[in-house]
N, C-alpha and C positions, 0 to 999 in steps of 0.2 A: 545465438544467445540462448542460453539458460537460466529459467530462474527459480529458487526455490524457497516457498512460502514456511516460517513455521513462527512457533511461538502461540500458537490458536490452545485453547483449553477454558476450563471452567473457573470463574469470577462471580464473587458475591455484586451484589450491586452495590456500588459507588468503590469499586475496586478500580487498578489503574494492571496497566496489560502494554507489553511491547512485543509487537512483530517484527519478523526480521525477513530478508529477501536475500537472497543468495545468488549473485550474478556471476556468470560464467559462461565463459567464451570470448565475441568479439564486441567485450563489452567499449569499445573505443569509438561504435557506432554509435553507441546509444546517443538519443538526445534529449528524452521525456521521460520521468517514469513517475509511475504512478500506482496508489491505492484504490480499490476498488472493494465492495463489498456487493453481495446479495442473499438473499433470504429465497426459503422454495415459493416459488409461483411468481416472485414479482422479478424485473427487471436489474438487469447488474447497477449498481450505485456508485456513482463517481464521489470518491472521497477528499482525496488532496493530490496534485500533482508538484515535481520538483523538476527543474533542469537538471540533468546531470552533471555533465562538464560544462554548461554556458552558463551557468548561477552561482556567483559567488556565494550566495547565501548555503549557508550545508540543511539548514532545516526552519520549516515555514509550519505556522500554528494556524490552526480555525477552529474554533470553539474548541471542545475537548479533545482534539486531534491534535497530533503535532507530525509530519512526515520528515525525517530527516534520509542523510548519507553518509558514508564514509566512503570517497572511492578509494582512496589504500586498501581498503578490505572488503573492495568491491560487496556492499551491502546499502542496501536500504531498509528505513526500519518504520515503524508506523508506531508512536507512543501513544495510549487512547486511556485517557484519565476519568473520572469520574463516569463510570459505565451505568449503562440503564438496562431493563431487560430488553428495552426494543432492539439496543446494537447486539445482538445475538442475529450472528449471520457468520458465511463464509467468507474471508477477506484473501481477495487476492491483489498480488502485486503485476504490472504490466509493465513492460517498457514500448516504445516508439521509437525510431530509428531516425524521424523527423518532430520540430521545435513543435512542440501542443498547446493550447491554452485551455483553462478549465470547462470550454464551452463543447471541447472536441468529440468524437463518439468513442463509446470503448474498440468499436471497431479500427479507428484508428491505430490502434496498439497492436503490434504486427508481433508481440511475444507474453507469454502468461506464465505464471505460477501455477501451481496444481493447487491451491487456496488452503488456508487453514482454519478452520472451526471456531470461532467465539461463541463460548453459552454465556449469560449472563444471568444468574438466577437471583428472582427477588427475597 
């Protein structure tokens, strides 16, 4: 499994920004995938997780996040609406091979994105 983060770049604040995830390979394993973000010096940040193929639902909101999927075009996407400057970080996408819940470690995630850049200037 491959995956490839983009859509990162520079945002006024209270702008609205969508990530995209690019999956490729033996995406028919997957069973979690998830956003992640972190900023330099602190610790990776769990953002939102989706089932892949075991969740009817295609896309799940929490606060200003929304994580959605298409698997026909094998993507997942991360919509992140009214931005602050604190969400200025690198966001990356992960997947899991096994069912995750929001409590799990990023270690858990057995595949990564190369992350993409959010500035968010005030």
């Amino acid at each position: 499994v491959q995956l490839q983060a983009s859509g990162g770049g520079l945002v006024q604040a209270g702008g609205s920004l969508k990530l995209s995830c690019a999956i490729s390979g033996d995406e028919f394993s997957i069973r979690t995938m998830a956003w992640f973000r972190q900023t330099p010096g602190k610790e990776r940040e769990f953002l939102l997780l989706i089932k892949y193929w075991h969740d009817v639902s295609t896309e799940i909101v929490k606060d200003r996040f929304t994580i959605s999927k298409d698997n026909a075009k094998k993507s997942l996407f991360l919509q992140m609406k009214s931005l602050k400057p604190e969400d200025t970080a690198v966001y990356f996408c992960a997947a899991s091979l096994f069912l995750l819940d929001d409590n799990a470690s990023d270690e858990m995630y057995e595949y990564w994105g190369q992350g993409t850049l959010v500035t968010v200037s005030s």
